[in-house]
C-alpha positions as CSV (number, residue, x, y, z in Angstrom):
1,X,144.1,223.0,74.3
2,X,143.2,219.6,76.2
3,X,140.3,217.3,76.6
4,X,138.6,217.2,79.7
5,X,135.9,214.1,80.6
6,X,134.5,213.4,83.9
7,X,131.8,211.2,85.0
8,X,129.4,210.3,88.2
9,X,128.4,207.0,88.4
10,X,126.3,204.4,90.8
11,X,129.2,202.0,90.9
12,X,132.4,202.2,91.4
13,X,133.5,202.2,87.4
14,X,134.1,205.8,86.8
15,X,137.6,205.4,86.5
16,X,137.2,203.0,84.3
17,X,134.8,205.2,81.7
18,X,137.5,208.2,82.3
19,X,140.7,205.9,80.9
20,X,138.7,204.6,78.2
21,X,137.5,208.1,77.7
22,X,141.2,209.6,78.0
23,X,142.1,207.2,75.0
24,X,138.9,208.9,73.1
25,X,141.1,212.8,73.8
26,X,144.1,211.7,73.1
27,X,144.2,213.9,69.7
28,X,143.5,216.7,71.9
29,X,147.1,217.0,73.5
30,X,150.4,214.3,74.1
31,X,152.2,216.4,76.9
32,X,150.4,214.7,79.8
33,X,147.5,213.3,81.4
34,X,145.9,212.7,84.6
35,X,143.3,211.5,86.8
36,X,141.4,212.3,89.9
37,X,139.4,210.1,92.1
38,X,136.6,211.0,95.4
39,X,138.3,208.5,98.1
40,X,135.3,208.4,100.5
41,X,135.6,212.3,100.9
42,X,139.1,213.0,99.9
43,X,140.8,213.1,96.7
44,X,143.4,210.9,95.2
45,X,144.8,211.2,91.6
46,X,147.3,210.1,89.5
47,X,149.1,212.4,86.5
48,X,152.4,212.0,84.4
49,X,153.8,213.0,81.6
50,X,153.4,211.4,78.4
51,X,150.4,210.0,76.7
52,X,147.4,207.4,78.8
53,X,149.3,204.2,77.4
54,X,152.4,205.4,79.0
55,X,150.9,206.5,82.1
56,X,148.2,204.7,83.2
57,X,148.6,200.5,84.2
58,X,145.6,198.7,85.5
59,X,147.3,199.4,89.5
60,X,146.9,203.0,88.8
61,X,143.0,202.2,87.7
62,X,142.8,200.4,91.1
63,X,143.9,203.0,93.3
64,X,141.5,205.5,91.9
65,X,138.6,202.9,92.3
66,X,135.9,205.3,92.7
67,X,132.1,206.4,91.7
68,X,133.5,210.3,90.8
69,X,136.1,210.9,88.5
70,X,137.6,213.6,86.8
71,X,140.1,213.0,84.1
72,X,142.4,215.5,81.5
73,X,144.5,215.1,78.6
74,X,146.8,218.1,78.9
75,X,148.2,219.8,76.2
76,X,149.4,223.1,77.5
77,X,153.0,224.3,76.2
78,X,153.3,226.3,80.4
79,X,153.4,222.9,81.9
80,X,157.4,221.8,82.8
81,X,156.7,219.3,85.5
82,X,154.0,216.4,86.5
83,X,152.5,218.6,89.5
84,X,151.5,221.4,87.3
85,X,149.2,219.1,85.2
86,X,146.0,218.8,84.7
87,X,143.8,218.1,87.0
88,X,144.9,220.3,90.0
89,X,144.5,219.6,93.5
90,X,143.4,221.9,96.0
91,X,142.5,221.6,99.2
92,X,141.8,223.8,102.8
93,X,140.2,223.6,106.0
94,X,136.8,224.0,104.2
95,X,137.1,221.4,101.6
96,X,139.2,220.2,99.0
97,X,138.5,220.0,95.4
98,X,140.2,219.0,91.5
99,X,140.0,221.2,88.6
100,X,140.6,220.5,85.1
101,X,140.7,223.6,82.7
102,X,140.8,224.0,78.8
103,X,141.2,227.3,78.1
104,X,142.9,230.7,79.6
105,X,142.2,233.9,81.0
106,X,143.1,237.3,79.2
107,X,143.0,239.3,82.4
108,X,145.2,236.5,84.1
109,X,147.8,239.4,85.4
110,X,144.8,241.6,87.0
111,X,143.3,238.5,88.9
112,X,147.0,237.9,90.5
113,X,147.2,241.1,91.3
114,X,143.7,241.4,92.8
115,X,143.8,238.2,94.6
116,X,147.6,237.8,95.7
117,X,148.6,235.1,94.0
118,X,152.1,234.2,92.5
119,X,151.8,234.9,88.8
120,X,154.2,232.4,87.9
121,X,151.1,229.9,88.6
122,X,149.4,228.1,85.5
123,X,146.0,229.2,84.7
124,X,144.1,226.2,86.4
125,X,146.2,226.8,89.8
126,X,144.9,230.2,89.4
127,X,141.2,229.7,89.2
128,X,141.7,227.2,92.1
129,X,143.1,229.0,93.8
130,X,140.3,231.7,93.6
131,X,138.3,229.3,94.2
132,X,139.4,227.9,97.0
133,X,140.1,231.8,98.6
134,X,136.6,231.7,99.0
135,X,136.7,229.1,102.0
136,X,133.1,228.0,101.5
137,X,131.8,224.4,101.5
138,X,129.4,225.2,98.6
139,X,131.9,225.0,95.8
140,X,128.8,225.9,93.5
141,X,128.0,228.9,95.2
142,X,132.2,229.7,95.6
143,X,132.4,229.1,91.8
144,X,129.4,231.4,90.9
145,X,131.1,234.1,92.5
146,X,134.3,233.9,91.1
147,X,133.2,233.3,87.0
148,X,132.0,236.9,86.6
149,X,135.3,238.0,87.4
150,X,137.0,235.8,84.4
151,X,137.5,237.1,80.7
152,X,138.7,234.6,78.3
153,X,137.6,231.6,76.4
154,X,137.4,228.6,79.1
155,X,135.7,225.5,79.8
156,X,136.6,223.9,83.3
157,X,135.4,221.3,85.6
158,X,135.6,220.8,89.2
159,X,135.4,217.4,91.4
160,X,134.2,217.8,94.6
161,X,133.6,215.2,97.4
162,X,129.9,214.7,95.4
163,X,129.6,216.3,92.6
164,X,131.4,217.7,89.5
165,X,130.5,221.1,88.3
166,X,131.4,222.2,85.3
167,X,131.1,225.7,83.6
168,X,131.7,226.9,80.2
169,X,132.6,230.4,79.4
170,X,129.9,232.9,78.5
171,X,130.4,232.9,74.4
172,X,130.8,229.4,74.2
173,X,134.0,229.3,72.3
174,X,135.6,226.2,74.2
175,X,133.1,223.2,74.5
176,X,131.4,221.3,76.9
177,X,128.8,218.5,76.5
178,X,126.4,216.2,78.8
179,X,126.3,212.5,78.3
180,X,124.4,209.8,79.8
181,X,125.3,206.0,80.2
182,X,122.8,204.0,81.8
183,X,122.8,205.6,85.8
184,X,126.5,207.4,85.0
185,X,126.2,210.8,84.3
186,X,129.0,212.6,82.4
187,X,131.1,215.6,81.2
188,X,133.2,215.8,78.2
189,X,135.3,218.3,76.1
190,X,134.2,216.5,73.0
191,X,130.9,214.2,72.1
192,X,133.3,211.3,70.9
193,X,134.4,210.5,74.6
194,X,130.5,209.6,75.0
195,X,130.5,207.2,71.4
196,X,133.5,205.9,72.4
197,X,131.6,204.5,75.9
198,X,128.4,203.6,74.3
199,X,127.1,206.5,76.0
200,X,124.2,209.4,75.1
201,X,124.9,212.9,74.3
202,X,122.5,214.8,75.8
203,X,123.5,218.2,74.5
204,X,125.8,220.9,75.1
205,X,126.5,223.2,77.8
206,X,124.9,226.7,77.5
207,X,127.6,229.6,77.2
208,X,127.7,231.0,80.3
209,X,125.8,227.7,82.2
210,X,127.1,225.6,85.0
211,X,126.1,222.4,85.1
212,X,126.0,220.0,88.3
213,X,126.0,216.1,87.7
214,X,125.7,213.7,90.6
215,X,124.9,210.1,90.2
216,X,121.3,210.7,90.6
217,X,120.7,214.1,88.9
218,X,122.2,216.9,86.2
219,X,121.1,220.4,87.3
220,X,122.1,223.5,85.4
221,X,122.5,227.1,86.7
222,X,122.7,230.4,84.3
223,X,126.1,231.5,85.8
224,X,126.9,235.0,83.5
225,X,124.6,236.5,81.3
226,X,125.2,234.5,77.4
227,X,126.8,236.4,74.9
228,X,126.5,235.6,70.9
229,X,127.9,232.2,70.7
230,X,131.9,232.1,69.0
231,X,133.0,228.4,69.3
232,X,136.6,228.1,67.4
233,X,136.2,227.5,64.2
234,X,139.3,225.4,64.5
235,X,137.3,222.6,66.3
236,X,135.6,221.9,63.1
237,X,138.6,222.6,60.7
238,X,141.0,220.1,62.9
239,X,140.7,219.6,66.5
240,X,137.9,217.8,66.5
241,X,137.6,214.1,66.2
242,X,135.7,213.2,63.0
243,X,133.0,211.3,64.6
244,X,132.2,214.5,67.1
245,X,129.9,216.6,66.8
246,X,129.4,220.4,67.4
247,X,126.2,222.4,68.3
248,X,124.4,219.0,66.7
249,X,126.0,218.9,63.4
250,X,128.3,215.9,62.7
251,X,132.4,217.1,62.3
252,X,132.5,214.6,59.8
253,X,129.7,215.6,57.3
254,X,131.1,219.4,57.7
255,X,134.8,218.5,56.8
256,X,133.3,216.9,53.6
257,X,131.1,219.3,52.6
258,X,134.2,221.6,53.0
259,X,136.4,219.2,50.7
260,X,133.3,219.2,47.9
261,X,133.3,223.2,48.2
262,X,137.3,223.0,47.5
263,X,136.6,221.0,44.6
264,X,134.5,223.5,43.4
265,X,136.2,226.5,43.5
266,X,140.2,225.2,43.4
267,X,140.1,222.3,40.7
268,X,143.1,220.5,39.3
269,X,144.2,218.7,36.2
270,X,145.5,215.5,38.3
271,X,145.4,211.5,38.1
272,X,144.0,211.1,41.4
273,X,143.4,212.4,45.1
274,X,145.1,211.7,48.7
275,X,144.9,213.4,51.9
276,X,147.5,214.2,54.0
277,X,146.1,211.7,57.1
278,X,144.5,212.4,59.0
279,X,142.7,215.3,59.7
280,X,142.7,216.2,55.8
281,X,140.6,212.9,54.9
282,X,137.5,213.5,54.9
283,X,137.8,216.7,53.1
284,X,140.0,215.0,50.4
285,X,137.2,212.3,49.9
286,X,134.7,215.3,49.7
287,X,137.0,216.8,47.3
288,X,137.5,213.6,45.0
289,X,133.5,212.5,44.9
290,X,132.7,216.5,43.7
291,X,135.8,216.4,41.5
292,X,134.9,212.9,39.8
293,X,138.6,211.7,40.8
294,X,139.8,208.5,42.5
295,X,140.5,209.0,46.1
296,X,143.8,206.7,46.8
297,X,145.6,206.1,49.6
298,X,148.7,207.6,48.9
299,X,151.0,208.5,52.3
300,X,150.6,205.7,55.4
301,X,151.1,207.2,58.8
302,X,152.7,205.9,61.9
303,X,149.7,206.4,64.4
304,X,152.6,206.2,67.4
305,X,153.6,209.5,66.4
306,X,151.3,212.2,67.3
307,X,150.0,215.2,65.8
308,X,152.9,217.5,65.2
309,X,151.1,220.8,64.7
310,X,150.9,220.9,68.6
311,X,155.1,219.7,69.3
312,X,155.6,222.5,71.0
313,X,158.7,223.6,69.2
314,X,160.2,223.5,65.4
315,X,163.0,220.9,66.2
316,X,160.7,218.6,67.5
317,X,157.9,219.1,64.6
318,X,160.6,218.6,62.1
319,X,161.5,215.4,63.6
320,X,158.4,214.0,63.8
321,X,157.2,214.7,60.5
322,X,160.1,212.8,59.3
323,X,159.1,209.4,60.9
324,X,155.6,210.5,60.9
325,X,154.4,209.7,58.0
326,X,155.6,207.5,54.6
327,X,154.7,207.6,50.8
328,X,153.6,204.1,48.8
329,X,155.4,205.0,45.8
330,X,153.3,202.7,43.9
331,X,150.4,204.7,44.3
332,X,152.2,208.0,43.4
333,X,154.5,207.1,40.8
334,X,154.3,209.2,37.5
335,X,150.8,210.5,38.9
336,X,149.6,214.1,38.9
337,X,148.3,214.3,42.6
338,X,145.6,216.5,44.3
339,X,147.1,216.1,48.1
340,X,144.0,217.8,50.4
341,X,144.5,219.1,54.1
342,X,142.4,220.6,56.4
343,X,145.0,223.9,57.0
344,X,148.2,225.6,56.7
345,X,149.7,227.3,59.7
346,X,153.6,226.8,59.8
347,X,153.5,224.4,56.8
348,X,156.7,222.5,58.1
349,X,154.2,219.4,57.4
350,X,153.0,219.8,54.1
351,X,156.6,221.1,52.8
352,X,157.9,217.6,53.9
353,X,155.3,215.9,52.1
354,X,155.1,217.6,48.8
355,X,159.2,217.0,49.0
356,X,158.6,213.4,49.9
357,X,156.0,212.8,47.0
358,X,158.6,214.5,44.4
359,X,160.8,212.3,45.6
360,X,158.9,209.3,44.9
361,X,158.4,209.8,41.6
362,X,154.7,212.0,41.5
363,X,154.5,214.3,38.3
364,X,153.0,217.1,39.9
365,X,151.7,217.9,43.4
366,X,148.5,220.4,44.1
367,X,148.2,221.5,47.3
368,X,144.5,221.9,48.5
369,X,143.3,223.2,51.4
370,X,140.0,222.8,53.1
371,X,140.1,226.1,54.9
372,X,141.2,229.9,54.7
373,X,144.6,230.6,55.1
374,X,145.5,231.3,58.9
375,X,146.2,235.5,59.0
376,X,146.1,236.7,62.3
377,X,147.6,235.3,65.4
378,X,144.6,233.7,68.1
379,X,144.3,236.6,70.4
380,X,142.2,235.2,72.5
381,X,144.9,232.0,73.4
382,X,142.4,229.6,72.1
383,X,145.2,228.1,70.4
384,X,148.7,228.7,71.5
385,X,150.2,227.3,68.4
386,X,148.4,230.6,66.3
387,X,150.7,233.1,67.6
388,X,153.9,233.4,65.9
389,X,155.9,231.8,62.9
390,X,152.5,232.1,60.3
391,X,153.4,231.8,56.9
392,X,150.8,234.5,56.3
393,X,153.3,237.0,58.2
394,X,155.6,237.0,55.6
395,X,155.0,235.1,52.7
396,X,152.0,235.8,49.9
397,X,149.9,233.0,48.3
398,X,152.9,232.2,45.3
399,X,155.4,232.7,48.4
400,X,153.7,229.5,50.3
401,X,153.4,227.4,47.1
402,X,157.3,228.2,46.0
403,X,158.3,227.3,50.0
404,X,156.1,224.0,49.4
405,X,157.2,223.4,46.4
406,X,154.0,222.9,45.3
407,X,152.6,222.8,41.2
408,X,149.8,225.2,42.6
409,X,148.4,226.1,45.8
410,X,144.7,227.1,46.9
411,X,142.9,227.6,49.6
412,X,139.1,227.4,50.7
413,X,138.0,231.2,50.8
414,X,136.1,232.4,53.9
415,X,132.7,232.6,52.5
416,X,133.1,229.3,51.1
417,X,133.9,227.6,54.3
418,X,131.2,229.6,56.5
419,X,128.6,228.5,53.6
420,X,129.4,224.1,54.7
421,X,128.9,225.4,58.3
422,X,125.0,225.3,59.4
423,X,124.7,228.7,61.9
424,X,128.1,229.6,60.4
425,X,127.7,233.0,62.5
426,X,128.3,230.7,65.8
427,X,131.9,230.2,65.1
428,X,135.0,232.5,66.0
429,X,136.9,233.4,62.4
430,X,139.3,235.5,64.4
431,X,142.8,233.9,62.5
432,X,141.4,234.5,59.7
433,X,139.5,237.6,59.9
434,X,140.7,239.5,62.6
435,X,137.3,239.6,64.2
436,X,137.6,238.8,68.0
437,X,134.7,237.3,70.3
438,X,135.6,239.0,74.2
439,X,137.8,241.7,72.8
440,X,135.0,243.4,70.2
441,X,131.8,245.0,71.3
442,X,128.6,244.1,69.5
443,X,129.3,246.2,66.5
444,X,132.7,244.9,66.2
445,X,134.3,247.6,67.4
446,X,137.7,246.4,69.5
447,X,137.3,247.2,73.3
């Protein structure tokens, strides 16, 4: 998972509109970040661990002065060291180019093979790599050659002395969207990057589509044949910002819907409602209106922490839910609580919190949350944190509430949760149903 934004402007802003729009991804990953600028024809950049405050001063801004910029927010658990981050550089005696990739490629080991290259490389060095193999100064034509050979769910973009390009993959499950701000023309992961600037969304990028942005023009080319759409369902249930929005429909009105639905079906004797912040507010104020219960704030959180479903291992989650996040024991004290969260993977999160609440003096704790429970591991590498360690593997329903230690526990069945979702068939369910996009064929038999 990362957030990728890039932008072709008139003047010589863009680097400004990609740190501004870094700040806007930042939920999307806290490994690393970077940036690449067009230097009169070559390409300079700057990437380092950590998140954009830590990395990025206003001399790094002036270096990459420039009309072309590609920027990433890099969340992928492969990455040891700065010069394996997002965006990579590549260069030859035909041109020179930086990529910026969300997504992998299931057939990874085959493409090595095929095309000689060390398989120890990360999945963006790869598809440069490909890429660049070609030798052609038409990186649109090079890139059209090399996508049909790709299986996976990707989005990527690629700056080039001119022009980005930037292709999404042929279902559609990783986004991509256009945006417009005055004469700068732009590329994000998510629609909030272009709110955040002021700018217009213009719409998203066709599965299967290139599209070709210069400072004058946006072109689009029907690279692969579109399948059935399959974005992650994930995006709406927590990736997402709150204030995106996905194939037109706002993130935040479908998390609420969600949280009314809960209310619905899962109801609870209780005092009052909280969320556990922040990706299970909105649902938990959905939940409260259709449940006619106060919505409180009940647990403050330190937003210099980030999100610890994506630490990349248990000692480090652990940690920072522990200075993550703090009860007000005036709001929870002697109080039956509905606490509502958009979903349960590990639950090393929620455990903490029911135990912290408990602790402050709350009579009873319901869990409630706004989405199935997470079965199956994300074979298509989606998301790398849905492989292993599910609670689903070996715990039942009562299992996960005794291990929370939780009065009652329920979740937001399936059916329920495709019926907030307008065009519900356009989203992968895959972790919860075992029904792959890329790895079924159109009857849903697995290839």
């Amino acid at each position: 998972m990362s957030g990728i934004f890039g932008v072709a402007a008139q003047t010589e802003k863009a680097q400004d509109y990609g740190y501004f729009a870094m700040y806007a991804l930042q939920h999307r990953g806290q490994i690393g970040c970077g940036m690449a600028a067009n230097k009169n024809g070559y390409i300079d950049y700057h990437k380092e661990l950590g998140v954009v405050s830590q990395t990025f001063t206003r001399k790094h801004l002036q270096k990459l002065t420039s009309n072309l910029v590609l920027a990433q927010i890099d969340n992928s658990q492969t990455h040891v060291d700065e010069q394996t981050l997002g965006p990579v550089l590549m260069g030859n005696r035909t041109t020179s180019f930086a990529l910026a990739l969300d997504g992998s490629f299931l057939n990874r080991d085959e493409l090595c093979r095929k095309h000689h290259i060390c398989p120890d490389c990360t999945d963006a060095e790869l598809l440069a790599r490909m890429i660049a193999k070609r030798q052609m100064e038409d990186l649109v034509q090079a890139v059209s050659q090399v996508v049909p050979e790709l299986q996976g769910a990707y989005a990527f973009v690629l700056l080039t002395h001119d022009v980005l390009i930037g292709m999404r993959d042929p279902y559609g499950v990783k986004m991509l969207s256009v945006g417009r701000l005055n004469h700068a023309h732009m590329v994000s992961t998510e629609s909030c990057a272009f709110e955040s600037l002021g700018a217009e969304l213009l719409g998203e990028v066709e599965p299967g589509s290139m599209v070709i942005l210069s400072n004058r023009r946006i072109a689009y080319l029907q690279v692969v044949p579109k399948e059935a759409t399959r974005t992650c369902l994930f995006e709406i249930i927590y990736t997402s910002r709150p204030d995106s929005s996905i194939q037109g429909n706002s993130v935040y009105n479908m998390r609420k819907l969600m949280g009314r639905k809960l209310a619905a079906i899962a109801p609870a004797k209780a005092d009052m409602v909280i969320s556990s912040p922040d990706s299970g507010t909105v649902a938990a104020m959905g939940y409260a209106e259709a449940a006619g219960l106060p919505y409180d704030i009940g647990i403050i959180k330190n937003r210099y922490i980030g999100r610890t479903f994506i630490e990349p291992d248990k000692e480090l989650r652990d940690m920072a839910v522990q200075i993550k996040l703090n009860v007000i024991r005036d709001t929870v004290e002697g109080k039956s609580i509905v606490i509502v969260d958009d979903s349960i993977v590990r639950g090393t999160t929620m455990r903490r919190v029911v135990s912290m609440l408990k602790e402050h003096g709350a009579k009873a704790v319901h869990v409630r949350i706004a989405s199935p429970l997470v079965r199956y591991p994300c074979k298509i590498k989606v998301n790398p944190s849905i492989q292993k360690d599910l609670l689903a593997d070996r715990l039942d329903q009562q299992g996960i509430q005794d291990m929370l230690g939780a009065d009652s526990l329920q979740f937001l069945p399936v059916e329920d949760l495709l019926a907030a979702i307008p065009a519900a068939d356009t989203f992968c369910t895959g972790c919860m149903t075992a029904h792959y996009p890329i790895l079924e064929d159109e009857n849903g038999t697995e290839l």
